[in-house]
PLY file of the C-alpha trace (Angstrom):
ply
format ascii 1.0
element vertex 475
property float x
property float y
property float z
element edge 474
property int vertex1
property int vertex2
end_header
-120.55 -117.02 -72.85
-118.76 -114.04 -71.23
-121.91 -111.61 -71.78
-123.85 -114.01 -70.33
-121.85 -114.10 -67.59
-121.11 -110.49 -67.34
-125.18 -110.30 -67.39
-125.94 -112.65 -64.57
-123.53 -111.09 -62.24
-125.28 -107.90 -62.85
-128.27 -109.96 -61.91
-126.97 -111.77 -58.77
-126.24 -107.81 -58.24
-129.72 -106.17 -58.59
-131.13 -109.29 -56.54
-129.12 -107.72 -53.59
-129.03 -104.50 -53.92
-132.97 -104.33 -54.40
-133.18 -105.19 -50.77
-130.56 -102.38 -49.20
-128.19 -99.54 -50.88
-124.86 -100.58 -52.82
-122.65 -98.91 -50.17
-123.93 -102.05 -47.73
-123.66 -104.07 -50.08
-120.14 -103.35 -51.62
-119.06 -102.60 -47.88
-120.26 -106.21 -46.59
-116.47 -107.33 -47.91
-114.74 -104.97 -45.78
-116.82 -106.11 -42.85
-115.62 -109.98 -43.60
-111.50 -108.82 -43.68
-112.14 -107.06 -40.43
-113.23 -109.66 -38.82
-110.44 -112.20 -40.51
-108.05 -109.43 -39.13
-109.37 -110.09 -35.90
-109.67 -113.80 -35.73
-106.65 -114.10 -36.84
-104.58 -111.73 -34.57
-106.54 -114.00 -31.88
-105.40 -117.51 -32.93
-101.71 -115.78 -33.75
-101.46 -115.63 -29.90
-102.38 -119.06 -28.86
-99.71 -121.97 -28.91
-100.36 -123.96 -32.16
-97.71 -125.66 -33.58
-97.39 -124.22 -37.20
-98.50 -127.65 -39.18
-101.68 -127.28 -37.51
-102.20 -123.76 -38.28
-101.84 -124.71 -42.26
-104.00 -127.63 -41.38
-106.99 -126.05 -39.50
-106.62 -122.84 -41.96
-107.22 -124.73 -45.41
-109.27 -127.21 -43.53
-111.88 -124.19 -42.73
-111.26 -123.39 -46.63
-112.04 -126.95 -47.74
-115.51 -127.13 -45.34
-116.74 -123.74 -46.88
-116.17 -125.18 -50.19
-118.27 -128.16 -49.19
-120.92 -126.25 -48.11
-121.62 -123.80 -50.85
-120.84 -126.34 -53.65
-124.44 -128.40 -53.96
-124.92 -126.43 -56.97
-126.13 -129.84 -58.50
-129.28 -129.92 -56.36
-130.42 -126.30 -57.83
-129.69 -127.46 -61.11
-133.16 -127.83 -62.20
-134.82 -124.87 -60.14
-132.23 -123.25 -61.62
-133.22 -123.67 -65.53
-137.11 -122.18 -64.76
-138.85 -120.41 -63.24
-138.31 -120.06 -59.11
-140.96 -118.36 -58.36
-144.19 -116.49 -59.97
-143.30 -113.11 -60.14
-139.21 -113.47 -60.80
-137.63 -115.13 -63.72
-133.95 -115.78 -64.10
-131.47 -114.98 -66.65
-130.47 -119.39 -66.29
-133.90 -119.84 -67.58
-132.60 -118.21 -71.44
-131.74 -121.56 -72.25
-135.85 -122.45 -72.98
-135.38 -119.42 -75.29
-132.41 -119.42 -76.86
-130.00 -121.53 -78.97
-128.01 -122.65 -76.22
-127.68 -126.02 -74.27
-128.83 -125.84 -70.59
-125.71 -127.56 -69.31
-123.74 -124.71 -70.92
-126.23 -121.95 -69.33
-125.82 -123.74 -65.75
-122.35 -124.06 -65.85
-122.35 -120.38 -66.16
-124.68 -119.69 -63.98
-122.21 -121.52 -61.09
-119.07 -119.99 -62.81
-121.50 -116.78 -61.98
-121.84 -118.10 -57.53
-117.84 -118.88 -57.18
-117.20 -115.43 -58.75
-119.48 -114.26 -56.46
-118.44 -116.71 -53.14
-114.88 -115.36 -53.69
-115.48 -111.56 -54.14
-117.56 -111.24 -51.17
-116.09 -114.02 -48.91
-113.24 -116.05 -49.37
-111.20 -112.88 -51.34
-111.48 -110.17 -48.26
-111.17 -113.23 -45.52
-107.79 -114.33 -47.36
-106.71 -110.20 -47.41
-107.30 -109.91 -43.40
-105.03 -112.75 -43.14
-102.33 -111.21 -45.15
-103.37 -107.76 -43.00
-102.33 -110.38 -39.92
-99.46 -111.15 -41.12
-98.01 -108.08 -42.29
-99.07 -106.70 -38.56
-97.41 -109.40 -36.83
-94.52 -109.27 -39.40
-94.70 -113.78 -39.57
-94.76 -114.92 -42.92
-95.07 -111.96 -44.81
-93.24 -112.94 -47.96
-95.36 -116.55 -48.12
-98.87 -114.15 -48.16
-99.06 -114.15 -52.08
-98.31 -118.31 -51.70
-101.08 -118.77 -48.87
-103.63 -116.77 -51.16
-103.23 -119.04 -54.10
-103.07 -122.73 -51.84
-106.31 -121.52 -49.98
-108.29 -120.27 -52.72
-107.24 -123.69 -54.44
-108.64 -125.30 -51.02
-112.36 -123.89 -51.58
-112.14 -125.21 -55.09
-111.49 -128.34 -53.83
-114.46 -128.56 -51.73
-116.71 -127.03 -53.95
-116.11 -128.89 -56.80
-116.03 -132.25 -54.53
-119.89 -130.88 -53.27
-120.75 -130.33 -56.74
-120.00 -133.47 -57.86
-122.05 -135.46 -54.81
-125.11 -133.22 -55.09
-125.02 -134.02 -59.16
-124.96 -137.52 -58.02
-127.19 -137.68 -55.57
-129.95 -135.72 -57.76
-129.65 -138.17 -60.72
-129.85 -141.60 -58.65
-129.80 -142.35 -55.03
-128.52 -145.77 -56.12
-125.76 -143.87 -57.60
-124.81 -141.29 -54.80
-125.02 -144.71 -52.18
-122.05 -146.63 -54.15
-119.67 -143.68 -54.40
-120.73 -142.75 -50.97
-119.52 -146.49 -49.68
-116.47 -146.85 -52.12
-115.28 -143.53 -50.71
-115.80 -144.33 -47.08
-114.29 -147.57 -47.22
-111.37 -146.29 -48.83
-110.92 -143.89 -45.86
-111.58 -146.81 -43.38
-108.84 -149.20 -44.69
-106.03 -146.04 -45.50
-106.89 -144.46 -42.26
-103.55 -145.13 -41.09
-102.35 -143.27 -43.28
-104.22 -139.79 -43.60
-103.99 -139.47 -39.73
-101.00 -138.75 -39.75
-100.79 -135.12 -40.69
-97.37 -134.80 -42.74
-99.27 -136.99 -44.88
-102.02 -134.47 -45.39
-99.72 -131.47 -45.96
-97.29 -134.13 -48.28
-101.08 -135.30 -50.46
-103.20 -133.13 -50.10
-102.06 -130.39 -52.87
-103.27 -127.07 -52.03
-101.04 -127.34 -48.70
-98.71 -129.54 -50.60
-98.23 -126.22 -53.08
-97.83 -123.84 -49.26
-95.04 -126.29 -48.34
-92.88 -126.73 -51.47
-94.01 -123.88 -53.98
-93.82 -126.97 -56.84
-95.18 -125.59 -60.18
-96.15 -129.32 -60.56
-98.39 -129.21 -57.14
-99.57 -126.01 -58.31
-100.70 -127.77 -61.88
-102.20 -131.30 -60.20
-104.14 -128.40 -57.88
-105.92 -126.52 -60.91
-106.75 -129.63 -62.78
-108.24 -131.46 -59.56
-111.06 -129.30 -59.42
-111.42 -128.77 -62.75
-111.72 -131.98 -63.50
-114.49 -132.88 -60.70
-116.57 -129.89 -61.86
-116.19 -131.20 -65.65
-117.27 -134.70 -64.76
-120.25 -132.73 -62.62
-121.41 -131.27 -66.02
-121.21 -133.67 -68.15
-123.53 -135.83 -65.55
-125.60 -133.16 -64.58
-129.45 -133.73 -65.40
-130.50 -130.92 -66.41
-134.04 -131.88 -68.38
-136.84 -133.24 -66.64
-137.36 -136.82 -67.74
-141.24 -136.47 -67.80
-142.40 -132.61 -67.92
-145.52 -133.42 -66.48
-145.53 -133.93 -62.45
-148.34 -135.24 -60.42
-148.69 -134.29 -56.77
-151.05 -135.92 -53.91
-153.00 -133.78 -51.74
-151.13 -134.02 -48.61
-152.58 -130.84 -46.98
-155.63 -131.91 -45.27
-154.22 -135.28 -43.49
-150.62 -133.02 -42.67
-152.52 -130.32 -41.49
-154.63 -132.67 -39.41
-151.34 -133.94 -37.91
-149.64 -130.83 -37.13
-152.58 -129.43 -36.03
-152.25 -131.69 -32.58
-149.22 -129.78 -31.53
-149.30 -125.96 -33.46
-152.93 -125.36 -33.79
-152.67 -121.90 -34.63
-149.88 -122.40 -37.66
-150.67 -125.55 -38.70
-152.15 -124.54 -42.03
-148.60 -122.03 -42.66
-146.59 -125.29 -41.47
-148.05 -127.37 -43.91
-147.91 -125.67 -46.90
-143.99 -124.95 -46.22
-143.45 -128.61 -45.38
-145.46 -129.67 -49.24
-143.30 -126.36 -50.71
-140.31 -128.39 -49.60
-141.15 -131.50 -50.52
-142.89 -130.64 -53.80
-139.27 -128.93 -55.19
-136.61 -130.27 -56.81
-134.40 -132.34 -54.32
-135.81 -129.83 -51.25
-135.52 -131.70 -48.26
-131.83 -132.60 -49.72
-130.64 -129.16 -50.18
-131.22 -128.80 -46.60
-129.65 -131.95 -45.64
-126.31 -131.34 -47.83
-126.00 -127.67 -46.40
-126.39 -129.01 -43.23
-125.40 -133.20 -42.58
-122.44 -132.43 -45.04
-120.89 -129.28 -43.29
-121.37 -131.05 -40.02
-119.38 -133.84 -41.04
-116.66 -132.55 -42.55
-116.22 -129.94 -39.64
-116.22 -133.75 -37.13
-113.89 -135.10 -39.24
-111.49 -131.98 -38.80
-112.23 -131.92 -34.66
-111.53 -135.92 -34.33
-108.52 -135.94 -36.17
-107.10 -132.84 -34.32
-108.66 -134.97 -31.27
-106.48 -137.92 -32.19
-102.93 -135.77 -32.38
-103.43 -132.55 -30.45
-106.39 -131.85 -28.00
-108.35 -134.47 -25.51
-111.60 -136.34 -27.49
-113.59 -134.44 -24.80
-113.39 -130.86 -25.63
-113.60 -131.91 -29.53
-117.48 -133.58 -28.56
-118.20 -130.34 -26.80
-116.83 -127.49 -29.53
-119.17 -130.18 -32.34
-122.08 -129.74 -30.18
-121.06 -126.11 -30.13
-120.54 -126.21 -34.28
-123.99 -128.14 -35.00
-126.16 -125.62 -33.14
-124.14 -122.66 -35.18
-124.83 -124.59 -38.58
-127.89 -125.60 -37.73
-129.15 -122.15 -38.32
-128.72 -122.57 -42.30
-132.12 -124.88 -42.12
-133.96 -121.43 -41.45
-132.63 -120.17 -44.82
-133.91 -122.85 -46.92
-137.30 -122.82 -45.03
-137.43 -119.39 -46.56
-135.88 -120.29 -49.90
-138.88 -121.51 -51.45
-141.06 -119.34 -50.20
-141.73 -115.34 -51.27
-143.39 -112.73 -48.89
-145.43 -110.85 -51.93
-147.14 -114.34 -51.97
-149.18 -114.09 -48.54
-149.94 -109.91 -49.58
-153.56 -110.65 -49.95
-154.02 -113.20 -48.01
-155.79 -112.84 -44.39
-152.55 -114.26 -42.64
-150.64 -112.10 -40.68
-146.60 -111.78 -40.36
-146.70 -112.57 -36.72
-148.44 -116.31 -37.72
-146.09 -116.83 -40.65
-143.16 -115.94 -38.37
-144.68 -118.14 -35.61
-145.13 -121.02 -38.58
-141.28 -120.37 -39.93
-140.41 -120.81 -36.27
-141.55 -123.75 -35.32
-140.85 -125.77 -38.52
-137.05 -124.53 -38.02
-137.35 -126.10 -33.80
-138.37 -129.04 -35.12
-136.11 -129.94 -38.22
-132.87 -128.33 -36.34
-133.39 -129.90 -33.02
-134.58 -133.39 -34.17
-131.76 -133.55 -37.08
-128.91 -132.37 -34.31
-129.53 -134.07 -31.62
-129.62 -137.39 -34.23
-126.62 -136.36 -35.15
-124.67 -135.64 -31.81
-126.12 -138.78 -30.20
-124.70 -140.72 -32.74
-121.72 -139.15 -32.55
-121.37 -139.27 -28.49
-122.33 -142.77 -28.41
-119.66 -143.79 -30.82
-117.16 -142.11 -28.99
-118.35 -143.46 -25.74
-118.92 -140.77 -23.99
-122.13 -140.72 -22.64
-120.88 -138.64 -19.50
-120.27 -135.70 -21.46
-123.87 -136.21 -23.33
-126.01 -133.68 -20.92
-123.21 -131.74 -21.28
-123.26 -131.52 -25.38
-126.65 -131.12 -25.68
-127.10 -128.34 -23.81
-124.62 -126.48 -25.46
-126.22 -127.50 -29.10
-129.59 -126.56 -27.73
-128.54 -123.48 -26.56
-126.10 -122.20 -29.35
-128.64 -123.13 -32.26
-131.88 -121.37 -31.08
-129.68 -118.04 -29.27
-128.14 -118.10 -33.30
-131.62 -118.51 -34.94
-132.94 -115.84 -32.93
-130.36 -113.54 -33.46
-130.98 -114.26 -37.27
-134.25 -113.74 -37.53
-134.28 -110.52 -34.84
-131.56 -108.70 -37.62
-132.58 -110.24 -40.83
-136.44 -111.78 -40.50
-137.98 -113.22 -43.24
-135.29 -112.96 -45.85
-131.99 -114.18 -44.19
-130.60 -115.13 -47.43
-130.19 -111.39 -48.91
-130.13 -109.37 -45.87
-127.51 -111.19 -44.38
-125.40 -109.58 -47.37
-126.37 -106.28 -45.87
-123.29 -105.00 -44.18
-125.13 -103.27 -41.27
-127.26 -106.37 -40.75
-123.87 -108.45 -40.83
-122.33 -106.09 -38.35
-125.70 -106.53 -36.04
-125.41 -110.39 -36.42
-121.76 -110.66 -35.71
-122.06 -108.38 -32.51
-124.83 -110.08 -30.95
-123.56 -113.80 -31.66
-119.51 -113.29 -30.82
-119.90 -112.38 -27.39
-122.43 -115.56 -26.34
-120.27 -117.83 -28.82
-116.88 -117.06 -27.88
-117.99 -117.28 -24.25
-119.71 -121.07 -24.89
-116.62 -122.10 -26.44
-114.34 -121.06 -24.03
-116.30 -123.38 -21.70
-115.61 -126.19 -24.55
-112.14 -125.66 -23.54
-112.05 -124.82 -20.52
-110.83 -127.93 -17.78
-113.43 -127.71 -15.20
-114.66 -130.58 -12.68
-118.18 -128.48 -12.26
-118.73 -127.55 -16.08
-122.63 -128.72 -15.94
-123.20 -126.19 -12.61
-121.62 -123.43 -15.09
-123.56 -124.51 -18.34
-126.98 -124.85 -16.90
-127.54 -121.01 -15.64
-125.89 -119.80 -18.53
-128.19 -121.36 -20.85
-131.01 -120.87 -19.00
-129.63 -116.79 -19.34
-128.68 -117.25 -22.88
-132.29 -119.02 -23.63
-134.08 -116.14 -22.13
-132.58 -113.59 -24.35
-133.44 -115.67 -27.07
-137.11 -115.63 -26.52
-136.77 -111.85 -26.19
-134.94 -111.86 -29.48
-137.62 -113.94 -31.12
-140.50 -111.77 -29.32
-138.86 -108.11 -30.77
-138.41 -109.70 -34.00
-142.16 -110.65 -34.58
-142.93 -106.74 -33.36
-140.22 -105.12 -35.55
-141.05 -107.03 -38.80
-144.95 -106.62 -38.44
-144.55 -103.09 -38.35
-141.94 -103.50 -41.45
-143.31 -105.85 -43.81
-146.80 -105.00 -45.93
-146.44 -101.37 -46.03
0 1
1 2
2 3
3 4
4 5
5 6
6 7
7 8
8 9
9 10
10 11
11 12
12 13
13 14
14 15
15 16
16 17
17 18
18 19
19 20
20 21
21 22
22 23
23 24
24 25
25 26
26 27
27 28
28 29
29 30
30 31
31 32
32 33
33 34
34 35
35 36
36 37
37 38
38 39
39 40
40 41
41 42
42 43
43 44
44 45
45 46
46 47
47 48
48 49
49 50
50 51
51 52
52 53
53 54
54 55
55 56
56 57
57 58
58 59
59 60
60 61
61 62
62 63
63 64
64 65
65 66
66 67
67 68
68 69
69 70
70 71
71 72
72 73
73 74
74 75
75 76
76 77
77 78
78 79
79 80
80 81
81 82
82 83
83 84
84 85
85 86
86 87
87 88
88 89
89 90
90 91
91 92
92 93
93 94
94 95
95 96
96 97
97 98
98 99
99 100
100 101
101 102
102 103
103 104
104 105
105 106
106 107
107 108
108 109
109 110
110 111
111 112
112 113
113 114
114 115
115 116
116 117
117 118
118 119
119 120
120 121
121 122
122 123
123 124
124 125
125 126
126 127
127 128
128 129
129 130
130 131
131 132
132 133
133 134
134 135
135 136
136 137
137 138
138 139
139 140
140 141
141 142
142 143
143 144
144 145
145 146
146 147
147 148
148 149
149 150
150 151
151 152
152 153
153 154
154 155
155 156
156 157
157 158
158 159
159 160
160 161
161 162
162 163
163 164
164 165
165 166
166 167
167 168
168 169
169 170
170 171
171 172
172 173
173 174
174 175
175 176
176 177
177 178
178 179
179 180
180 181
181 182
182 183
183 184
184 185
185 186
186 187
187 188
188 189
189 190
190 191
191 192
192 193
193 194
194 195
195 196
196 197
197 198
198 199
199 200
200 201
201 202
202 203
203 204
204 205
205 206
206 207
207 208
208 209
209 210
210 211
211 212
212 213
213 214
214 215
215 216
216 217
217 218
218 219
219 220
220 221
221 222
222 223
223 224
224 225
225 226
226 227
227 228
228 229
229 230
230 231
231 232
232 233
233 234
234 235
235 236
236 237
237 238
238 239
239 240
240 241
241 242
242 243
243 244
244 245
245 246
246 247
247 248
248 249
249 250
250 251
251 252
252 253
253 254
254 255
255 256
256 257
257 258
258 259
259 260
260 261
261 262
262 263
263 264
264 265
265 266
266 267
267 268
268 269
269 270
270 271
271 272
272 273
273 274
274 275
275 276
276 277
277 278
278 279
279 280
280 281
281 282
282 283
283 284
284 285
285 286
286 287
287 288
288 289
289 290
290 291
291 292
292 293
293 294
294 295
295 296
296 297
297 298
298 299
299 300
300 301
301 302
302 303
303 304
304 305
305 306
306 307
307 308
308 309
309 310
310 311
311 312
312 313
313 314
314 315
315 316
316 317
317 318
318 319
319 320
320 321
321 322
322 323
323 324
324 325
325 326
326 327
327 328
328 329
329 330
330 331
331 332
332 333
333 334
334 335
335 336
336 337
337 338
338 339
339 340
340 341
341 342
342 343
343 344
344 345
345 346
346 347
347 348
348 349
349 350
350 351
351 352
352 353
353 354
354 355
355 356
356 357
357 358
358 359
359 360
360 361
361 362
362 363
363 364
364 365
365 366
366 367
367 368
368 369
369 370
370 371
371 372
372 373
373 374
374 375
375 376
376 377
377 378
378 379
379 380
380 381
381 382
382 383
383 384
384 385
385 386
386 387
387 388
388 389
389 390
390 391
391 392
392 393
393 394
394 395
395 396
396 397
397 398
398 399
399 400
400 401
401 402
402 403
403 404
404 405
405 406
406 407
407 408
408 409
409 410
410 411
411 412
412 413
413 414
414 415
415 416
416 417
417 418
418 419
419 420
420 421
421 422
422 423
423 424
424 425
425 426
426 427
427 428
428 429
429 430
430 431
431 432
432 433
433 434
434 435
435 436
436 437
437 438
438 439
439 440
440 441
441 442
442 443
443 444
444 445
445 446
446 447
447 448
448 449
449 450
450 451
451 452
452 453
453 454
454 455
455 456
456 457
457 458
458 459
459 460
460 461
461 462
462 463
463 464
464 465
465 466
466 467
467 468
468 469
469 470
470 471
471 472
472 473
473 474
């Protein structure tokens, strides 16, 4: 088991590094603690009380988690063959004397590894950097590294175990879904209050009290969710053999109407999507998930710290930023070599990538943060929201696929690229999200020309991308 590990870290490795040099990639760590360093000297010098701080800090641990975790959804893409030309070390088990289940739970032993070298690891370190610069809570550091490490478990292994569901019966995911949200519902009174959290919840129960029993009832939590996620994981397909309509000539005809000129690039995505494992759910649990976990967190800090308002404003401001991940799954299925000899050119599969990604991420969002606005009740602050989600998700997407084009998902690990995205998106973020904050009578007379601004940037973002990659790609 450990050389098989050992092997497909050396292959998550190579899959990088094939796109850029291993000083961007081994540097891309160092970019991540800066930039904790920095965050974190910023929130040091606003006025939070210090149960909040714990709160919102394994909170953000706990949503990452969530987000990263639907291993159970890849299960099955996993164990073959992704794509024509690229076969995967998980796909051994078809070979060799060794159960699948085994082989896929090292294969997502292999993606935590990975998810805390290169992320949670150096983010955790520029917090520790914080505090020894700021000289607060310097001898809890070695405390706060364990409790928030222990937080991402928790979320992972919790996502793990609802994509495993959800990809071996709807039926199934729907009842735990309901038993789980009811019990929320009728103990609500009792996790709002958030002495309760830090008292149940046991990675920040473990911060508080440095009890070796916390620390033991936080290891076996997530072990225990991940163990149950194996032993239900599906892992086999019940019939090998998979028929597939034609859907391309009546979806073509469709899309046609509005995107004459990609229609044909549209379509085929769309099938690619649908025809995979569980595709249209990947990009629903790395999206609908995220987003609701990250509304949960704003409405309960609504209900004890801040106003409702500003919390319906900084969500709108959080969809369009996570919005963004649809664009990476659009590309997940797909592999440039595969249009080489074909007489398409990159500017029409860019123009094809964008607007699928328009229409999933503004359609899903704005479902979402109508649904959310109208059961808050706040339908004055609803032209508001929207044009801070509309804005935020396509200035994001554009900076994306301006630094990173076709292949967000490994070029983001890039550390140059990284550096690229981070400086074009802070200064446009931070400045929306100050207005989120911000008490003002005239905030629509503010937002409007600044989107409007911020929009128009965008489509020069979009329009240098398509020139930079077509000179890149094919040659």
């Amino acid at each position: 088991m450990l050389t098989l590990l050992k092997n497909m870290l050396k292959e998550e490795f190579r899959i990088h590094t094939a796109m850029f040099s291993k000083w961007l990639f081994f540097i891309f760590p160092l970019i991540i603690t800066l930039a904790s360093v920095l965050i974190s000297i910023s929130i040091s010098t606003i006025d939070i009380p210090t149960q909040y701080l714990i709160l919102l800090a394994h909170g953000a641990f706990l949503f990452y988690g969530l987000s990263v975790g639907s291993f159970g959804l890849n299960a099955k893409d996993a164990l073959k063959i992704r794509l024509g030309n690229i076969s995967f070390l998980a796909y051994s088990s078809k070979i060799l004397p060794i159960s699948p289940k085994k082989v896929f739970m090292i294969f997502a032993i292999k993606d935590i590894l990975f998810y805390l070298a290169f992320t949670i690891i150096p983010v955790i370190i520029g917090i520790a950097i914080t505090s020894l610069i700021i000289n607060i809570y310097t001898e809890l550091i070695p405390i706060l590294f364990v409790s928030l490490t222990l937080s991402f478990l928790y979320g992972l292994s919790l996502s793990f175990l609802i994509s495993v569901l959800y990809s071996r019966s709807r039926q199934e995911f729907l009842i735990a879904s309901s038993i789980l949200t009811l019990a929320l519902i009728i103990t609500k009174n009792i996790w709002l209050n958030p002495e309760t959290i830090i008292s149940y919840f046991h990675p920040i129960a473990y911060f508080t009290t440095q009890s070796t029993q916390t620390l033991g009832y936080s290891l076996i939590t997530p072990l225990i969710l991940f163990a149950i996620s194996i032993f239900l994981l599906e892992t086999d397909e019940k019939n090998t053999h998979r028929d597939a309509k034609d859907l391309f000539k009546n979806l073509e005809k469709q899309i046609s109407k509005r995107f004459q000129k990609t229609s044909s690039i549209i379509s085929k995505d769309i099938i690619d999507m649908h025809r995979s494992i569980a595709g249209f759910s990947k990009i629903i649990f790395s999206f609908i998930i995220p987003i609701s976990i990250v509304w949960f967190m704003l409405w309960f800090i609504s209900e004890t710290l801040v106003p409702i308002k500003y919390s319906i404003l900084t969500f709108a401001l959080i969809i369009g930023i996570v919005s963004t991940s649809i664009y990476n799954w659009l590309n997940e299925f797909d592999s440039l070599e595969n249009y080489r000899f074909l007489p398409v050119s990159i500017k029409n599969i860019m123009d094809a990538k964008i607007n699928l990604y328009l229409l999933i991420s503004l359609i899903s969002s704005s479902i979402i943060l109508l649904t959310i606005v109208l059961s808050m009740n706040k339908i004055n602050l609803i032209f508001d929201a929207f044009i801070i989600m509309i804005t935020s998700s396509i200035y994001v997407f554009s900076v994306l696929i301006y630094v990173a084009g076709l292949t967000p998902n490994i070029a983001i690990y890039d550390a140059k690229i990284f550096v690229k995205y981070l400086a074009y998106n802070l200064p446009v973020l931070v400045t929306l999200y100050v207005i989120t904050l911000a008490d003002l009578d005239n905030t629509t007379m503010i937002l409007l020309p600044l989107s409007l601004f911020i929009l128009y940037i965008a489509s020069k973002n979009i329009s240098k991308a398509k020139k930079i990659w077509t000179d890149k790609y094919f040659k």
